[in-house]
GUZASE-955835 format. One line per field, with one value per residue: residue number from 1; residue in one letter; x, y, z of N, C-alpha, C in turn. Coordinates in steps of 0.001 Angstrom, whole numbers, padded with zeros to 6 digits. Example, Ala and Ser with C-alpha at 12.3 -4.5 7.8 and 13.67 -1.06 7.14 Angstrom:
! GUZASE-955835
seq	(1; 2)
type	(a; s)
n_u	(013190; 012850)
n_v	(-005690; -002250)
n_w	(007800; 007080)
ca_u	(012300; 013670)
ca_v	(-004500; -001060)
ca_w	(007800; 007140)
c_u	(013200; 012900)
c_v	(-003300; 000030)
c_w	(007800; 007870)
//
This chain:
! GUZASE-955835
seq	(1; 2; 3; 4; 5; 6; 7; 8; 9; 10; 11; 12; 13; 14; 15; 16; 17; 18; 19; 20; 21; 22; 23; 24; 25; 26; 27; 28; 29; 30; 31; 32; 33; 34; 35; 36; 37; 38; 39; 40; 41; 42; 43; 44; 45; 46; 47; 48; 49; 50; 51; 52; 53; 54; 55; 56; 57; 58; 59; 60; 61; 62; 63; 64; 65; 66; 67; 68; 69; 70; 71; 72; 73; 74; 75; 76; 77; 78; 79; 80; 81; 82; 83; 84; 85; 86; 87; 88; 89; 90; 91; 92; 93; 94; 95; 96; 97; 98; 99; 100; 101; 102; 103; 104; 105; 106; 107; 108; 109; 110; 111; 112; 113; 114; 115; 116; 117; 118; 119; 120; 121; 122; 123; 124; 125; 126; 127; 128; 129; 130; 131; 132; 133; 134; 135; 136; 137; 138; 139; 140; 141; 142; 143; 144; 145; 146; 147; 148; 149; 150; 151; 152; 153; 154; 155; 156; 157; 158; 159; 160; 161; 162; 163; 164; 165; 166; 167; 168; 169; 170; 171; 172; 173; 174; 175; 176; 177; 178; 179; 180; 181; 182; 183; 184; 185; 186; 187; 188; 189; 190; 191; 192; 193; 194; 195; 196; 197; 198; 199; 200; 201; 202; 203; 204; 205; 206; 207; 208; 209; 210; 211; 212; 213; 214; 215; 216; 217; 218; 219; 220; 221; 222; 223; 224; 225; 226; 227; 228; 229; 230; 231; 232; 233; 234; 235; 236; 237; 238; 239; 240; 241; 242; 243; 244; 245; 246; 247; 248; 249; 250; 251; 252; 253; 254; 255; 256; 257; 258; 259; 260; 261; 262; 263; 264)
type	(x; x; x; x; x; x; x; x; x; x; x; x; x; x; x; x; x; x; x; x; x; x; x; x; x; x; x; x; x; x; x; x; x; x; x; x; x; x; x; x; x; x; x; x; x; x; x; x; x; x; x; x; x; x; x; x; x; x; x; x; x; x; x; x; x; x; x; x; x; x; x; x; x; x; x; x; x; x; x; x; x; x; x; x; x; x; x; x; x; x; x; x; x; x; x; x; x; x; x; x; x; x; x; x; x; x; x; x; x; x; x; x; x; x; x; x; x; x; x; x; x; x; x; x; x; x; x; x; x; x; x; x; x; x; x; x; x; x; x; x; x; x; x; x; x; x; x; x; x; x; x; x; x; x; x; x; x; x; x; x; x; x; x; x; x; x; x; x; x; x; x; x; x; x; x; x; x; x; x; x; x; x; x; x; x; x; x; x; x; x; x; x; x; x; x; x; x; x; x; x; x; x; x; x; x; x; x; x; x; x; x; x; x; x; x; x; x; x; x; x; x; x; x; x; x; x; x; x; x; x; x; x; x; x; x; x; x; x; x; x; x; x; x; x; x; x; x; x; x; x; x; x; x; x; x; x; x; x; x; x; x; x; x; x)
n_u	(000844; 000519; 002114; 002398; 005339; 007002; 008862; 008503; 007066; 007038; 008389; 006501; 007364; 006440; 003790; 005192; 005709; 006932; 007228; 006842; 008554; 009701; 008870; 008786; 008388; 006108; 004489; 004794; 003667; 001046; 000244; 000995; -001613; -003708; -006143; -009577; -012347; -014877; -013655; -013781; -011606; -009654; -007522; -004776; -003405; -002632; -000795; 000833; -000249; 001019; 000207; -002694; -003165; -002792; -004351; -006807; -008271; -008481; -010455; -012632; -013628; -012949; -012225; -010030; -007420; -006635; -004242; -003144; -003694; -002687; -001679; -003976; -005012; -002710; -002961; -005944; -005437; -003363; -004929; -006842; -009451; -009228; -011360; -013717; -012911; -012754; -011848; -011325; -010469; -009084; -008118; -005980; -006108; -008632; -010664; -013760; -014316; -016451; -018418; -017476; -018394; -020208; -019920; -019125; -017414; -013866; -010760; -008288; -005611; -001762; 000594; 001601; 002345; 004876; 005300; 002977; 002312; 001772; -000135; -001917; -003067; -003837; -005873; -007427; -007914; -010399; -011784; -011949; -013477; -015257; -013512; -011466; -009003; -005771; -002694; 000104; 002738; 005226; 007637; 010455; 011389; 009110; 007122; 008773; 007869; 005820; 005242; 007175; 008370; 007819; 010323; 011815; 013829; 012477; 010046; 007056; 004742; 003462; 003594; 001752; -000999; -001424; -001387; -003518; -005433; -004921; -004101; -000927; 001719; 004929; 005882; 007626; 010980; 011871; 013533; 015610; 015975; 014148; 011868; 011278; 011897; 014233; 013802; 015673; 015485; 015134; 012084; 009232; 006594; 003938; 001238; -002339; -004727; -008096; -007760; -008331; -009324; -010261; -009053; -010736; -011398; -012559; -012309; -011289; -010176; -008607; -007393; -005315; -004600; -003200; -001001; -000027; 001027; 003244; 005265; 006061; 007607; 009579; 012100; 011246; 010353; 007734; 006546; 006640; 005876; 003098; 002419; 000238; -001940; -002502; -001568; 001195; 000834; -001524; -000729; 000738; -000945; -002047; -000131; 001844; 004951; 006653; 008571; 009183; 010010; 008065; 008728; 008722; 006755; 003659; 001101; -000868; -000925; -000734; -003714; -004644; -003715; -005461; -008096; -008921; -008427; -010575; -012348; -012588)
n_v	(-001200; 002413; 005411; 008110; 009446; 009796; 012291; 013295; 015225; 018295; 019227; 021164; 023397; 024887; 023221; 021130; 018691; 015739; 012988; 009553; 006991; 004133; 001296; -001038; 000454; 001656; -001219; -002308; -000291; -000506; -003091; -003490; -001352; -003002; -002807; -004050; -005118; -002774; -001006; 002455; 004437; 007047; 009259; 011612; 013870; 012368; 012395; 011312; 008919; 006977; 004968; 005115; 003170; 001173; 000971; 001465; -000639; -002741; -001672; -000788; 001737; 004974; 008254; 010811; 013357; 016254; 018845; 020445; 021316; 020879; 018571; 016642; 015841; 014035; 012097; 010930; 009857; 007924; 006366; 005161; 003451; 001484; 001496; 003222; 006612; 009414; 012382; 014975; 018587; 020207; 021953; 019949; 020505; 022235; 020594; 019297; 016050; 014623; 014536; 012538; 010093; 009028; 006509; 004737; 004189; 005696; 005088; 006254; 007285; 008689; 010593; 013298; 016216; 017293; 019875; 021138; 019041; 018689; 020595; 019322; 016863; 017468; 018860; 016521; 015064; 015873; 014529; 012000; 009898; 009554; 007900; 004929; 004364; 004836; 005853; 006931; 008362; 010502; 013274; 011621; 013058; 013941; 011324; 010413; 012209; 012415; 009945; 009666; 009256; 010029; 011627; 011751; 013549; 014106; 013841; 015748; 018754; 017665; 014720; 014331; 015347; 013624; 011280; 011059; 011073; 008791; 005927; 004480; 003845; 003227; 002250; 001790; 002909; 005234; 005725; 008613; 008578; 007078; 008903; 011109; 014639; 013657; 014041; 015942; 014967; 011814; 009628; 008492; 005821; 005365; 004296; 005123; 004825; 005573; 005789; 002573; 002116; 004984; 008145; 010086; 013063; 016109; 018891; 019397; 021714; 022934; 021035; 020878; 023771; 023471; 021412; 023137; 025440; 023822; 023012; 024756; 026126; 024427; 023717; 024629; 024417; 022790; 023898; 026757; 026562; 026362; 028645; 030507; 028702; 026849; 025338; 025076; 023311; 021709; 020416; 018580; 017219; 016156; 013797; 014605; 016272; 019346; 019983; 019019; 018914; 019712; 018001; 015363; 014516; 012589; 010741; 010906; 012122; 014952; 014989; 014152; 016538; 018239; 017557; 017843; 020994; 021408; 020664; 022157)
n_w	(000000; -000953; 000797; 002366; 002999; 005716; 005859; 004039; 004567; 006231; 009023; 011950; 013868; 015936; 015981; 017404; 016054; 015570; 013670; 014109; 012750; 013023; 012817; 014591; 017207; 016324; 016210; 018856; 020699; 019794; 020026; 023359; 023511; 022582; 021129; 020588; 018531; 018275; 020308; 021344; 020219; 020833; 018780; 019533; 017911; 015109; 013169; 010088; 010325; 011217; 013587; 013450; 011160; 011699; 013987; 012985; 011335; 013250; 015039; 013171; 013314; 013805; 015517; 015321; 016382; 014819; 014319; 012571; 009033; 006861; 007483; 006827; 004170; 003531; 005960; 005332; 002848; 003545; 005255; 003882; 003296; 005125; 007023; 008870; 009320; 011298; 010793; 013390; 012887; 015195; 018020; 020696; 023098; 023393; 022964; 023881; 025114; 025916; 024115; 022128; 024166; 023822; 022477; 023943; 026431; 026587; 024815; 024813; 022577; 021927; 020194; 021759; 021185; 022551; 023522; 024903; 026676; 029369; 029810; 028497; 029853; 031920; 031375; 030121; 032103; 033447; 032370; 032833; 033943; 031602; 030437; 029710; 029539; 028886; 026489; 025884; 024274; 025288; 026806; 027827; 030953; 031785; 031892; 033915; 035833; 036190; 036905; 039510; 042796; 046852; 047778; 045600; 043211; 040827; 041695; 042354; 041212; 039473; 039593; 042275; 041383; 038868; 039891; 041852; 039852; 038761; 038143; 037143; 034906; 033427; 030309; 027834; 026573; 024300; 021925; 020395; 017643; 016709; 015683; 012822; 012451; 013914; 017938; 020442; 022924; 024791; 024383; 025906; 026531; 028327; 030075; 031773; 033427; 035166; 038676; 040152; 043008; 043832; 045503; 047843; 047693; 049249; 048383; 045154; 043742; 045999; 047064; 044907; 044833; 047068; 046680; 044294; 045882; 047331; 045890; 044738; 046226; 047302; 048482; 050667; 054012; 055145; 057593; 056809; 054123; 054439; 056038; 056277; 056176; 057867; 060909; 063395; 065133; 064475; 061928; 063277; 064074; 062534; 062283; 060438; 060085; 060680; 060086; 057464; 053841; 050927; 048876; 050473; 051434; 050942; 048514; 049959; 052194; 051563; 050878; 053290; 054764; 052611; 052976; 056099; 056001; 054208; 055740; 057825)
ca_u	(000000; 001557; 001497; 003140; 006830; 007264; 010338; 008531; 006543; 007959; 007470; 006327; 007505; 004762; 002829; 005468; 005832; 008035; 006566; 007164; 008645; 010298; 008221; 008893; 008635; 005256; 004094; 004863; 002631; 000203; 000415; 000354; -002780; -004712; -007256; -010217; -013370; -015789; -013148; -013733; -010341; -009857; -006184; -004651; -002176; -001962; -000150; 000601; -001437; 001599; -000650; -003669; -002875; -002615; -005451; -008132; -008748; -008949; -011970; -013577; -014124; -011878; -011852; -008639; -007927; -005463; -004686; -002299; -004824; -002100; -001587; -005146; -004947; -002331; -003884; -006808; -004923; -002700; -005721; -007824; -010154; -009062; -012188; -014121; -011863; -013576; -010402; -011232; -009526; -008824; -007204; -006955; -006454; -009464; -011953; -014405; -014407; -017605; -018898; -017143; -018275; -021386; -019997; -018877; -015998; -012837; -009549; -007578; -003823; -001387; 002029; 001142; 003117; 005668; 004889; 001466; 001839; 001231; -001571; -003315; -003223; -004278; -007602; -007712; -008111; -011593; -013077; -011720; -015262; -015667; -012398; -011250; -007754; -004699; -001463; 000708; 004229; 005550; 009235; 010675; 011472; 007485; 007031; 009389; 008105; 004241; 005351; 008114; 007221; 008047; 011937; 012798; 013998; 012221; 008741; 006370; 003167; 002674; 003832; 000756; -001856; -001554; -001583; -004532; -006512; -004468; -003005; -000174; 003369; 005779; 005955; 009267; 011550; 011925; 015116; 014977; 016097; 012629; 011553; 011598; 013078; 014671; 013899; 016720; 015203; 014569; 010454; 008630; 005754; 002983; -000012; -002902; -006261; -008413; -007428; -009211; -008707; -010234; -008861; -011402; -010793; -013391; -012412; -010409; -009255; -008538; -006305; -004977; -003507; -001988; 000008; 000802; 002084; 004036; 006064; 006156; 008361; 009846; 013051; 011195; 009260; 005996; 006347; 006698; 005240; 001452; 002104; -000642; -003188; -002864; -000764; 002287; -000143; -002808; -000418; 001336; -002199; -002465; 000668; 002795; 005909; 005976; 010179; 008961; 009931; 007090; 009001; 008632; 005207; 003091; 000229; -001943; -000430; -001292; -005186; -005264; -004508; -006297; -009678; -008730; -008596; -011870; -013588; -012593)
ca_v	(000000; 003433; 005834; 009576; 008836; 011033; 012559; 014577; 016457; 019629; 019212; 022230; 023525; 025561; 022435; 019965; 017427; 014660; 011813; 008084; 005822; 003130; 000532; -001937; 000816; 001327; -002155; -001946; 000184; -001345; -004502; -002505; -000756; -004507; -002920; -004578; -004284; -001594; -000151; 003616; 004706; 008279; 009339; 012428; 014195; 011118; 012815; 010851; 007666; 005296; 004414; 004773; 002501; -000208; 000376; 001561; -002089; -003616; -001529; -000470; 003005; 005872; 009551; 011354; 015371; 016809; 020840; 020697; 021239; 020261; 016768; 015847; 015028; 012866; 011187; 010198; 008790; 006737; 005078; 005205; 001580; 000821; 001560; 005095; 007584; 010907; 013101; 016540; 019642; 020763; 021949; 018938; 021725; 022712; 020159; 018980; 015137; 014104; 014520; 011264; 008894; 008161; 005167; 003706; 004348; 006180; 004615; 007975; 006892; 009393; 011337; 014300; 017135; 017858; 021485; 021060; 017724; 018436; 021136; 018508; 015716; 018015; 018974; 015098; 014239; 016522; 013702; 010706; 009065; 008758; 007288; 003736; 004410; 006015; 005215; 008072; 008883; 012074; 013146; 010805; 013851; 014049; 010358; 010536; 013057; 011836; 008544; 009497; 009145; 010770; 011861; 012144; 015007; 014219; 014315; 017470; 018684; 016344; 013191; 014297; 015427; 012356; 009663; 011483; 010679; 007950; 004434; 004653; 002972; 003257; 001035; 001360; 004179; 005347; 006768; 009813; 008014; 006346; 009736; 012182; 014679; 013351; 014919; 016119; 014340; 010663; 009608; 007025; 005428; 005854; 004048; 005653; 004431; 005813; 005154; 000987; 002401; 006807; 009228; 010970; 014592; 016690; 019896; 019290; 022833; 023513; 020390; 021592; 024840; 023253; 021196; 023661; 026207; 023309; 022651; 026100; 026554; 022978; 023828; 025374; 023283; 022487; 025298; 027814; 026508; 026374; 029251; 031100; 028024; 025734; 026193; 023773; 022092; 021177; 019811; 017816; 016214; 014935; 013413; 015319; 016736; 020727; 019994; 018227; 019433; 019079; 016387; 014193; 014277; 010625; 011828; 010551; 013183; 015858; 014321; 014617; 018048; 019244; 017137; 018193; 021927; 021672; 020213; 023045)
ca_w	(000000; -001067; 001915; 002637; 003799; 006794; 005464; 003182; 004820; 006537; 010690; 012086; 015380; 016607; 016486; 018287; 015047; 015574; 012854; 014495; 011748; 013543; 012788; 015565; 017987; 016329; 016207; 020143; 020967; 018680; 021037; 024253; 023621; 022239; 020308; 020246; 017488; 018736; 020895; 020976; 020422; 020393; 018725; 019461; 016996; 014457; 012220; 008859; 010677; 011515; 014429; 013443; 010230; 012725; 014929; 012189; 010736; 014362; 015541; 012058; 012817; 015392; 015487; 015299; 016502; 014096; 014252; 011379; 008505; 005595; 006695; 007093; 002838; 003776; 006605; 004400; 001920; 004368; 006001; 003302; 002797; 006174; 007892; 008753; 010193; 011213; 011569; 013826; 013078; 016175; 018776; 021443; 024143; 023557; 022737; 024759; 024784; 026448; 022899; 021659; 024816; 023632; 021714; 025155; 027197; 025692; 025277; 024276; 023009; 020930; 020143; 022170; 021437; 024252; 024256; 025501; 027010; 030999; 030283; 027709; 030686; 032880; 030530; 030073; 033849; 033462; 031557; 033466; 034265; 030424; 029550; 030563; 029571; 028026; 026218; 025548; 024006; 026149; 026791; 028840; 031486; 031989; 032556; 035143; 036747; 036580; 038184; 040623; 044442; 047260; 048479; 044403; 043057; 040405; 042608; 042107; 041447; 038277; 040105; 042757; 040986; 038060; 040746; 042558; 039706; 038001; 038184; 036075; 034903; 032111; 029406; 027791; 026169; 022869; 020999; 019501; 016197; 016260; 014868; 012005; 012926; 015498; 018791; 021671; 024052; 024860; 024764; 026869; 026321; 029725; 030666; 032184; 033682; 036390; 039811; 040075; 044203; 043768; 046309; 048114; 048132; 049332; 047204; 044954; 043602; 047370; 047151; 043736; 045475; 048464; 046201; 043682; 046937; 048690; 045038; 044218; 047005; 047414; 049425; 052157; 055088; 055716; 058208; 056465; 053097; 054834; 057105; 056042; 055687; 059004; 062075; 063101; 066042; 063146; 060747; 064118; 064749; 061259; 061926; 059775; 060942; 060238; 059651; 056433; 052908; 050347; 047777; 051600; 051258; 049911; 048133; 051507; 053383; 050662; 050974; 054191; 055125; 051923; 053481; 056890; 055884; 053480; 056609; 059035)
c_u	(000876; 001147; 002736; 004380; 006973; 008147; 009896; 007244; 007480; 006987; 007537; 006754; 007027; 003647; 003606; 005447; 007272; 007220; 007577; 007502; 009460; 009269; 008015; 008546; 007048; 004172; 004247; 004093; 001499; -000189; 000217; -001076; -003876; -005789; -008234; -011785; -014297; -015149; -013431; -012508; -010634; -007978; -006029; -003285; -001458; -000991; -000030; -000047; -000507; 001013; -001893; -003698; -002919; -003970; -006816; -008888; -009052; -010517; -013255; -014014; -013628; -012309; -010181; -008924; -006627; -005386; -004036; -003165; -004331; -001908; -002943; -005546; -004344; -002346; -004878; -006308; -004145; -003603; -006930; -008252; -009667; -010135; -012818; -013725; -012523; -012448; -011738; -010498; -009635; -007653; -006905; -007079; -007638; -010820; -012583; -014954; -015389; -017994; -018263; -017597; -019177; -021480; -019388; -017579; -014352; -011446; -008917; -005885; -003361; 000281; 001559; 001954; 003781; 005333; 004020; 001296; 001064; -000095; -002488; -003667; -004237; -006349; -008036; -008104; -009515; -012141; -012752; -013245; -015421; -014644; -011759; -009702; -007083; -003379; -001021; 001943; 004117; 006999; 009618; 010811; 009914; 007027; 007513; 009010; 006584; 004586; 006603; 007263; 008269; 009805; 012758; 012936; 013470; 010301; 008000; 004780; 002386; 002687; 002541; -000623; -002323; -002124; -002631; -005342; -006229; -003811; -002040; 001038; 003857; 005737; 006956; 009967; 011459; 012717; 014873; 015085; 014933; 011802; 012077; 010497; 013322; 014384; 015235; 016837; 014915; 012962; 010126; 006954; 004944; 001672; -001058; -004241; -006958; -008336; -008428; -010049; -009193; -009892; -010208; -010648; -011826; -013368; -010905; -009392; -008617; -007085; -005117; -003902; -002734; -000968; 000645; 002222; 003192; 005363; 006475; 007550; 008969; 011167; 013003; 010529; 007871; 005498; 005877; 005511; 003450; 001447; 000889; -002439; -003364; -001465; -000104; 001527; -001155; -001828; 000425; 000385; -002615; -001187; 001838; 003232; 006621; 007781; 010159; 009713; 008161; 007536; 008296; 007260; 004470; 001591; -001100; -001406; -000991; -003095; -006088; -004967; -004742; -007848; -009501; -009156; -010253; -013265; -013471; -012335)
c_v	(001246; 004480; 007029; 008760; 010322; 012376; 013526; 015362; 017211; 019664; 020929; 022518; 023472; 024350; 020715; 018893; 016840; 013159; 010705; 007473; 004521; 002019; -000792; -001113; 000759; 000090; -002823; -001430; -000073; -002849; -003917; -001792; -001758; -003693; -003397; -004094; -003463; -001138; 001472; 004385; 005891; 008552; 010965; 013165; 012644; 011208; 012226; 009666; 006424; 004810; 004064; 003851; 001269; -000809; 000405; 000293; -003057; -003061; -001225; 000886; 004140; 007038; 009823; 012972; 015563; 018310; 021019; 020105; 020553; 018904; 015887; 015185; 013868; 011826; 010407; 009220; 007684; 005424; 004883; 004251; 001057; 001023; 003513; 005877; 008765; 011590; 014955; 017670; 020408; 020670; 020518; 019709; 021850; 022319; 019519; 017142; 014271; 013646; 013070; 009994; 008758; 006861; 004402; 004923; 004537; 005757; 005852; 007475; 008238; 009819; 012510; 014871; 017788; 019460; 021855; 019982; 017842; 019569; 019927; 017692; 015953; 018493; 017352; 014268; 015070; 015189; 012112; 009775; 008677; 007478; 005824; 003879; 005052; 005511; 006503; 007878; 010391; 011607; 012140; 011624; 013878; 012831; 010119; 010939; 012646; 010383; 008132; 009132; 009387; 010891; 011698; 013020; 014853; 014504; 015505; 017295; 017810; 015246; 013212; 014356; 014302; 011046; 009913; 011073; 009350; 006863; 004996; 004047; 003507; 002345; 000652; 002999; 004093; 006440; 007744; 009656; 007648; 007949; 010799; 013947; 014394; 014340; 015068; 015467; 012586; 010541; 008648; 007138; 004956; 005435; 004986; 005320; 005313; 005157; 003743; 001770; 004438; 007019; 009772; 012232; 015473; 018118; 019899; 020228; 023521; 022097; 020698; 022697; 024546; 022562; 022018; 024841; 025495; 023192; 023760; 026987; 025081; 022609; 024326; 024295; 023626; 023398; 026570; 028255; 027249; 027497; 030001; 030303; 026876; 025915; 024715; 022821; 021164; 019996; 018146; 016854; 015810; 013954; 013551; 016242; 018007; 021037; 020032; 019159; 018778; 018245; 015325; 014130; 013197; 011718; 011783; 011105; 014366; 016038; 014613; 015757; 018892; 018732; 017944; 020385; 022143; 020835; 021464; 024598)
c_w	(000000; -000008; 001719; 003712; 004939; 006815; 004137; 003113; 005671; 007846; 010970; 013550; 016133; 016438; 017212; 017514; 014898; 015109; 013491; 013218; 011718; 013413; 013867; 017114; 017763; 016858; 017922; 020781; 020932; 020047; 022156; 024541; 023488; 022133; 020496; 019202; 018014; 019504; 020787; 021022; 019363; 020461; 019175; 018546; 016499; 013284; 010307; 009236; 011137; 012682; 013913; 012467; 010655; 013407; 014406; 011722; 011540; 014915; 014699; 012060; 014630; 014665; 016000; 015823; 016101; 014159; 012820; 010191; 006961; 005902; 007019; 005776; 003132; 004884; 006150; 003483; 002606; 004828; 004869; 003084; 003989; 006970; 007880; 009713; 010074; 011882; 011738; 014101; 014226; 017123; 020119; 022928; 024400; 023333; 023852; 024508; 025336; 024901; 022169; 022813; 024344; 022539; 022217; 025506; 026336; 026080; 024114; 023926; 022073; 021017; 020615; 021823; 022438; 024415; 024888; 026211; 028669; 030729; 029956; 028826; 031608; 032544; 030098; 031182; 033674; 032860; 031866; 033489; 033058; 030176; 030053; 030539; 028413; 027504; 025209; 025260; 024868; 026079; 027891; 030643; 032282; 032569; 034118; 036653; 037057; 037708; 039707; 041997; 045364; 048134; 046873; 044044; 042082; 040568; 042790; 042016; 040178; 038759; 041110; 042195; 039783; 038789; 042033; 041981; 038700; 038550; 036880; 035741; 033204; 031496; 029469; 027155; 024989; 022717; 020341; 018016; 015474; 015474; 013480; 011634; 013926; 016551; 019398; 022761; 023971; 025405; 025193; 026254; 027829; 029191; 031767; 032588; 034993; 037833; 039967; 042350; 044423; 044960; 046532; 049033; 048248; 048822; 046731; 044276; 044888; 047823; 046159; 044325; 046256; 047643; 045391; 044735; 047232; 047093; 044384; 045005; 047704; 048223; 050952; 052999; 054891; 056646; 057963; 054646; 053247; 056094; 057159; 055705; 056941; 059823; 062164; 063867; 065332; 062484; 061580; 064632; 064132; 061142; 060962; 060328; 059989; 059266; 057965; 055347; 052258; 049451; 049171; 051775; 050128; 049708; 049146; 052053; 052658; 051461; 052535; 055102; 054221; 052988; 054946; 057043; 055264; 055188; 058014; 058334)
//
């Protein structure tokens, strides 16, 4: 089948295009995600389709969200007779993805664009309840930092807020060779489902701030971090010790003096 070689189109910056053409790295993924027929698999930035090329003929019919309006010709033609592909020009920032569950439960995979990758996740945890799961390329840097845990320096407010509303693990890595153009960085490949196990957080933009403050300022204590939001006797009667940094914080310490505060 004749198909757009990656290599000649012209990646664009401003939209974060790094075309996959490793084929084994593909066909990896491909396996990882197991498909099945009526799956509702929603892609995000499929670019010339070396994914979706794979997964279009297993479920018979996906939506795609492309912003880049020149390679949506050659998207068509790539998958073309493979099934019915409804590609949406859009932003994925900015769409609202309720609008696709109503053909079940959304398994969301894609090449996200690293420039946008932690807001998109972050507008992707809004629609958790629809979605059963996720399988993402991101920089490897990002993975890291979504699944660290607590006393790493790589530990922050993505590693909390992800695993507040996520189960999650790494797959495997991916070389920057595996693309064209090569990126700078090394990319991983990240699983994503809704917690099996939810957190209850009784407000959760009120938990939201306490973590962004305590990482915002991540060298200071627990003292000083929350001086202005709970006193050292409070934070000593949830069992947390006021010495603390915030990396030393498990995200059940977070939980409970955001609930603690939202209840007093």
């Amino acid at each position: 089948m004749k198909t757009f070689d990656p290599s000649t189109h012209r990646a664009k910056k401003r939209f974060g295009q790094n075309f996959l053409q490793d084929q084994g790295v593909i066909d990896r993924i491909v396996s990882c995600v197991r498909a099945k027929k009526d799956d509702n698999i929603i892609e995000i930035g499929p670019g010339l389709g070396a994914i979706t090329k794979q997964i279009l003929p297993v479920v018979g019919q996906m939506n795609v969200i492309e912003l880049d309006r020149e390679l949506i010709p050659k998207l068509k033609f790539n998958c073309d007779g493979l099934g019915q592909l409804t590609i949406n020009q859009e932003d994925a920032l900015g769409v609202d993805y309720n609008r696709f569950a109503d053909a079940g439960p959304m398994r969301i995979v894609g090449n996200l664009p690293y420039n946008i990758s932690t807001p998109l996740l972050f507008h992707l945890f809004g629609f958790l309840d629809k979605i059963k799961d996720m399988h993402f390329m991101l920089q490897k840097e990002v993975v890291l930092r979504m699944t660290a845990q607590p006393g790493s320096k790589t530990y922050g407010r993505l590693s909390v807020m992800t695993q507040s509303v996520c189960d999650l693990r790494m797959l495997f890595l991916v070389p920057p060779e595996s693309f064209i153009p090569a990126p700078k960085v090394d990319s991983a490949i990240v699983y994503l489902a809704p917690r099996k196990h939810p957190v209850t957080i009784h407000d959760r933009p009120l938990f939201g701030q306490l973590v962004s403050e305590a990482f915002n300022q991540r060298r200071k204590t627990l003292r000083n971090v929350w001086r202005n939001r709970i006193e050292v006797e409070r934070l000593e009667s949830l069992d947390i010790d006021p010495k603390l940094r915030p990396e030393q914080l498990s995200l059940e310490d977070f939980v409970r003096v955001a609930n603690h505060l939202a209840e007093n």
